[in-house]
C-alpha positions as CSV (number, residue, x, y, z in Angstrom):
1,X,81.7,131.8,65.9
2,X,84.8,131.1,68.3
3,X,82.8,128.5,70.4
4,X,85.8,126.9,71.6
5,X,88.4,129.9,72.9
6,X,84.9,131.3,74.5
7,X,84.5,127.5,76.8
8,X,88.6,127.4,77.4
9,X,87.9,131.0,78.6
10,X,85.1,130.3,80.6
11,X,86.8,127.2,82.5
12,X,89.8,128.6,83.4
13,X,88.0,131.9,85.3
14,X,85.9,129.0,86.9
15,X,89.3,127.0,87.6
16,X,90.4,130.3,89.2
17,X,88.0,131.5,90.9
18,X,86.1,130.8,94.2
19,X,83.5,127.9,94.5
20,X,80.2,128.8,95.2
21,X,78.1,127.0,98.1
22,X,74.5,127.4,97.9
23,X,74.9,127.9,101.7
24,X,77.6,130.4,101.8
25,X,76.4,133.6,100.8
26,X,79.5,135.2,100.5
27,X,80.3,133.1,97.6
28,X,82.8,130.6,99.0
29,X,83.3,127.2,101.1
30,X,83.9,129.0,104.5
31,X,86.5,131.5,106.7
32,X,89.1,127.8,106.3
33,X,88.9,128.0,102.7
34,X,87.6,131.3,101.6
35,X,89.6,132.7,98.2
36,X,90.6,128.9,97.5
37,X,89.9,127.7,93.7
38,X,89.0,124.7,92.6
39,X,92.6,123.7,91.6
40,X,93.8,124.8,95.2
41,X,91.3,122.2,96.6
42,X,92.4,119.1,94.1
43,X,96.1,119.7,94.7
44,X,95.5,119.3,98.4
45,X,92.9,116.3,98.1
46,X,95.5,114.8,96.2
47,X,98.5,115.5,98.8
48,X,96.3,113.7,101.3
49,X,95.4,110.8,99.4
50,X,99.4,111.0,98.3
51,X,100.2,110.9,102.0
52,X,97.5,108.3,103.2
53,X,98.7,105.8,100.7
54,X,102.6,106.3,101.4
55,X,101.4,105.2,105.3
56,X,100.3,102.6,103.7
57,X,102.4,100.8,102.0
58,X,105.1,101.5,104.4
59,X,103.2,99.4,107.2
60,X,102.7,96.7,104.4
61,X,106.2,96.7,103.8
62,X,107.5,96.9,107.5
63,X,105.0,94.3,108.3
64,X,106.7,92.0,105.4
65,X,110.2,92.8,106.5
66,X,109.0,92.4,109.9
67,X,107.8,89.1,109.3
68,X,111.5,87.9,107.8
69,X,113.2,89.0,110.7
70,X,111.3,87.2,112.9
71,X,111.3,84.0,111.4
72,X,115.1,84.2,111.4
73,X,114.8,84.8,114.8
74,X,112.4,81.5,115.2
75,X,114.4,79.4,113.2
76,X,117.9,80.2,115.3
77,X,115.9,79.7,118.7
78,X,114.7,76.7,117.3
79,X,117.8,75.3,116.5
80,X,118.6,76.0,120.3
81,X,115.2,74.2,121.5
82,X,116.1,71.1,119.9
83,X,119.0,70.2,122.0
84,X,116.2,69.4,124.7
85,X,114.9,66.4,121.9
86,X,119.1,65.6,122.0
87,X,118.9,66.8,118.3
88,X,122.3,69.0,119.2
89,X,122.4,71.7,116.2
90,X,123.0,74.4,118.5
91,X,123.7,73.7,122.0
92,X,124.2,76.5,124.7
93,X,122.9,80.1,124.0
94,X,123.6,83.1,121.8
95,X,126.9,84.3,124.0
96,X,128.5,80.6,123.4
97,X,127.3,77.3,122.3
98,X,128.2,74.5,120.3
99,X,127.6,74.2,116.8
100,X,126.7,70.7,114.9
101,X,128.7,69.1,117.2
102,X,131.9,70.4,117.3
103,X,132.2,73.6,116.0
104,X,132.9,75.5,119.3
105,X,131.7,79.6,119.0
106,X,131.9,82.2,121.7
107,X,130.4,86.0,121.6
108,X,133.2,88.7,120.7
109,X,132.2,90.6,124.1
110,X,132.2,87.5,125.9
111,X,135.4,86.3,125.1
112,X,137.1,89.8,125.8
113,X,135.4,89.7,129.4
114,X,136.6,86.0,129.4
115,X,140.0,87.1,128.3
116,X,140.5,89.9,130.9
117,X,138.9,87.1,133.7
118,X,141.6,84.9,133.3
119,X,144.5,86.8,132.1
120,X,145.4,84.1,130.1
121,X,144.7,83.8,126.0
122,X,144.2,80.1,124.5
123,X,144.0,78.6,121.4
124,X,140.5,77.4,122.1
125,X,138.8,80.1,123.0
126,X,140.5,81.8,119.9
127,X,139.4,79.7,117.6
128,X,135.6,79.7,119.0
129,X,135.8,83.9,118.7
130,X,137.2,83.7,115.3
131,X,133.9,82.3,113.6
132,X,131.9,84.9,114.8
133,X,134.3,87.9,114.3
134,X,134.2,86.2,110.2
135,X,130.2,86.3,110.5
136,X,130.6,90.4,111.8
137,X,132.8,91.3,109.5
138,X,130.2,90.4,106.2
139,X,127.0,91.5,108.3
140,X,128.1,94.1,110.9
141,X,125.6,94.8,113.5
142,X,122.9,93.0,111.7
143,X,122.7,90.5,114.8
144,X,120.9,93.2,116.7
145,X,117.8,93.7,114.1
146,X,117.8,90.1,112.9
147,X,118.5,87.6,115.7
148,X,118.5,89.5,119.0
149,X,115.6,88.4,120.8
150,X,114.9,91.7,122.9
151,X,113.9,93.1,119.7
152,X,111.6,91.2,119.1
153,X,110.5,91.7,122.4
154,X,110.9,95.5,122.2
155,X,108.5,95.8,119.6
156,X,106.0,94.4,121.3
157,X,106.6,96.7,123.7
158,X,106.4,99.6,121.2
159,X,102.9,98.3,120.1
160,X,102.0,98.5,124.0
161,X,103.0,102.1,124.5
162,X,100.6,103.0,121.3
163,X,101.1,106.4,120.4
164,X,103.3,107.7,123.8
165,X,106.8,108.0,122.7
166,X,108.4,107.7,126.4
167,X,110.7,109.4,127.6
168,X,113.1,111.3,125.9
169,X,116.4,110.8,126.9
170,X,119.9,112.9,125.5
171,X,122.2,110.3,126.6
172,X,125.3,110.3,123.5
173,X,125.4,106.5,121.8
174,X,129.2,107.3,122.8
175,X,128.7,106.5,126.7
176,X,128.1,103.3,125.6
177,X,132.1,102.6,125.5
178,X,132.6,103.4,128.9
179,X,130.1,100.9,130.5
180,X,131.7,98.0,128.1
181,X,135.1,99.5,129.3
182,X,133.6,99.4,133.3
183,X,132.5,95.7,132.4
184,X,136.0,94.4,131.1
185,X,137.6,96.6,133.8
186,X,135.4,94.7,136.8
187,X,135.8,91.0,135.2
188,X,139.9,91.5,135.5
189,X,139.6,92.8,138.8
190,X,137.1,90.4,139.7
191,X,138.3,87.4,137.5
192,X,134.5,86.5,136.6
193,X,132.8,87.5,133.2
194,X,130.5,89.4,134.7
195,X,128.6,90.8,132.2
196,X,128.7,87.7,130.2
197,X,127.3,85.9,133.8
198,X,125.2,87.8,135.3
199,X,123.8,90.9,133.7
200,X,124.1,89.8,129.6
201,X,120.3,89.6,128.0
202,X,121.2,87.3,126.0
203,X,122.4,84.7,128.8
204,X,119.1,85.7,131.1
205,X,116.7,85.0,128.2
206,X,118.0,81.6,127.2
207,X,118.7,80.8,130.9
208,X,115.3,81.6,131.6
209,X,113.6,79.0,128.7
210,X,116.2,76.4,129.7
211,X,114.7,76.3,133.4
212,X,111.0,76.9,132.4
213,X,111.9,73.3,130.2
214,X,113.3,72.1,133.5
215,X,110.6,72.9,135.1
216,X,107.8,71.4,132.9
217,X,110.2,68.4,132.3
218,X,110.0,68.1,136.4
219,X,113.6,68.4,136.5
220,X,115.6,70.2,139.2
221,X,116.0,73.9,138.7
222,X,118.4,76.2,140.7
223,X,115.0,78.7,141.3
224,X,117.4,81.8,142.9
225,X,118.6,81.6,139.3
226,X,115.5,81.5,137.6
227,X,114.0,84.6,140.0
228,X,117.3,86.4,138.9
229,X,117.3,85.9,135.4
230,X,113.3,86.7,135.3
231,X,114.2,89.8,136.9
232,X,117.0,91.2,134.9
233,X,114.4,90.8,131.7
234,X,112.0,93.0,133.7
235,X,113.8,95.3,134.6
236,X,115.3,95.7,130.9
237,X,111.4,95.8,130.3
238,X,110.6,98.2,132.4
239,X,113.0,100.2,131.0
240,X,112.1,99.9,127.2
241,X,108.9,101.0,128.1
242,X,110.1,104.5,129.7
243,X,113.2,104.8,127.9
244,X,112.5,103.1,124.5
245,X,115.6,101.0,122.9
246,X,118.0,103.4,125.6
247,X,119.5,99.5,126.0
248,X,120.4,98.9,122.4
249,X,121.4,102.2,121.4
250,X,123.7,103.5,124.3
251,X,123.9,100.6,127.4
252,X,124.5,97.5,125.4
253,X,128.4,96.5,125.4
254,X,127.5,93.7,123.2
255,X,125.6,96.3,120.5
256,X,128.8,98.7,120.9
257,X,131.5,95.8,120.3
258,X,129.0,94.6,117.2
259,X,128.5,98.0,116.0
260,X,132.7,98.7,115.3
261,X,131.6,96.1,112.9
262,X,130.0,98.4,110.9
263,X,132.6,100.6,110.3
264,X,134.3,97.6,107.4
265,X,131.3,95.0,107.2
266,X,130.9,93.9,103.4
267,X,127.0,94.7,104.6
268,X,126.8,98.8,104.8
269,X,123.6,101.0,103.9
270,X,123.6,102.6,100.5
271,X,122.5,105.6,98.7
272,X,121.8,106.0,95.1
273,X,121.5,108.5,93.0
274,X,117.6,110.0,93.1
275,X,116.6,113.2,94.8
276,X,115.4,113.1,98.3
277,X,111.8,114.3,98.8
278,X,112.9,115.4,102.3
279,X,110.1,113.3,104.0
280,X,112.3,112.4,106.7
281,X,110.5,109.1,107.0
282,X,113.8,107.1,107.1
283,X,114.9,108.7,110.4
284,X,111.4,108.7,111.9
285,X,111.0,104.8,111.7
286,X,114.3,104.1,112.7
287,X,114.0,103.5,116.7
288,X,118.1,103.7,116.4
289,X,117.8,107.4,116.2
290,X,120.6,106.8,113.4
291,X,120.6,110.1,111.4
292,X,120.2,109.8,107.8
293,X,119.3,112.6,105.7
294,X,122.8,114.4,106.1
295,X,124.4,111.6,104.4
296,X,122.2,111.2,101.3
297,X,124.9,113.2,99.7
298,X,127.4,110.2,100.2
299,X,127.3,107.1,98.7
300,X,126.9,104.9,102.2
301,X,126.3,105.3,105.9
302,X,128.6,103.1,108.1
303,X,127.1,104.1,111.7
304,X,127.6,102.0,114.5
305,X,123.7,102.4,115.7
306,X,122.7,101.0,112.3
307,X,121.4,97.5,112.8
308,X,120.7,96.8,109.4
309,X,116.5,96.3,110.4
310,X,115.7,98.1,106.9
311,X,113.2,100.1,108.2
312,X,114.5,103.4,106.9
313,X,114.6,101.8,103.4
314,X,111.1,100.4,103.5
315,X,109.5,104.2,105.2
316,X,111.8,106.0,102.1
317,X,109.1,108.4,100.4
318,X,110.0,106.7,97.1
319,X,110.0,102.8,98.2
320,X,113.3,102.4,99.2
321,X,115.0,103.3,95.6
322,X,117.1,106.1,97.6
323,X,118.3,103.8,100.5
324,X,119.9,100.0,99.4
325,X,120.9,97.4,101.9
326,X,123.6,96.2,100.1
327,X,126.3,93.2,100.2
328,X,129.6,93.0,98.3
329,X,129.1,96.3,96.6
């Protein structure tokens, strides 16, 4: 008897052949799926499962990296808050303040615009610049995924719009330049920061919580201030939601002055050696529109979009062991 090559017989012309329904008189599962064998049908079940759980873990791992960004966020803001309780860590805003005291520190953009305002260079406003260009030159544009507070507001946004993906706009990163350029241009014209004055979102937002604290404080408040600064935010809303992050990735001249940053920062994105299984989840996550996959021949990326959020590296098909965040090396 050969009982065993006549079962490895029998199950592999069942393996290869199509299932039967007790419904289907034609001997198969329907028109959809009609020739299919049995292995066809596991290899897909399993693809789906495969995909299902890859969604995920990649929302469980955004939503962990998500969190940590934000309580950076939180934590510098606070610092900020508690010079109202004269506890005066950080004192000012985001585009200059004082820090612990009296370590002076003044945005790279706005001390450019202030530079071209007054035509003259001093030592103090030097030495206040030169912190943060030391702070730039290990992290690069990391200040946009990690402390702006737009994108923190931006994502809430982005969970507003759902699944509509706004407008699509083909505006190049590149025109970015220019507006910066138009900005210095107008402050030495005009000898006012104007940027850095008026239209920054940076001074609006923290303009805006210092009044509302005036205001619940009962303290006076320059209101045509507050009403302007309230509406530069919404109009930089309103404009996220049509034209989503069109600000951060082309408009912002402080993202473009952090973003040359990137181009020697000791912080750069990585690649290692694996094989790419051509997902294209990296660039699909990343609301940067910072292209990828054409580098993953290359050992780093150094684009000037990149903002260091780690999203591409947490949506990576293999868990991020392609794409490294690294520092130093």
């Amino acid at each position: 008897m050969n009982t065993g090559k006549d079962s490895r017989e029998f199950n592999n012309k069942e393996l290869n052949s199509p299932i039967k329904s007790g419904n289907d008189k034609s001997g198969t599962l329907g028109n959809d799926k009609k020739g299919m064998s049995l292995s066809d049908l596991i290899g897909q079940s399993r693809k789906k499962e495969s995909s299902s759980l890859k969604k995920l873990v990649t929302r469980h791992s955004l939503l962990k990296l998500s969190r940590l960004r934000r309580f950076v966020l939180l934590g510098i803001i606070i610092l900020f808050l508690l010079q109202f309780f004269r506890m005066k860590v950080l004192v000012g805003g985001l585009t200059g303040s004082l820090a612990v005291w009296f370590v002076k520190l003044i945005d790279v953009f706005a001390y450019f615009e202030s530079l071209a305002a007054s035509k003259s260079p001093t030592l103090q406003a030097l030495t206040a610049v030169l912190p943060i260009i030391g702070i730039y030159l290990i992290f690069g544009r990391a200040f946009c995924g990690w402390v702006c507070p737009m994108d923190f507001l931006y994502e809430i946004e982005e969970k507003i719009r759902g699944k509509w993906q706004g407008i699509r706009d083909n505006i190049s990163p590149e025109f970015g330049y220019s507006i910066a350029g138009g900005f210095l241009l107008g402050s030495l014209l005009s000898g006012i920061p104007l940027f850095t004055n008026y239209f920054s979102h940076l001074t609006n937002f923290f303009r805006l919580i210092t009044s509302g604290i005036y205001l619940s404080l009962d303290l006076p408040v320059d209101r045509g201030v507050l009403l302007f600064s309230a509406v530069i935010l919404s109009l930089l809303l309103v404009m996220e939601y049509f034209f989503p992050r069109l600000w951060c990735r082309v408009l912002c001249p402080v993202g473009k002055t952090y973003g040359l940053f990137n181009k020697i920062s000791l912080l750069k994105l990585k690649f290692t050696e694996g094989e790419c299984g051509e997902c294209n989840l990296c660039e699909q996550v990343c609301y940067m529109k910072v292209k990828i996959t054409p580098y993953l021949d290359r050992q780093l990326l150094r684009d000037t979009n990149c903002i260091y959020c780690g999203r591409c590296a947490e949506g990576c098909e293999i868990k991020g062991k392609l794409i490294k965040i690294n520092l130093w090396r």
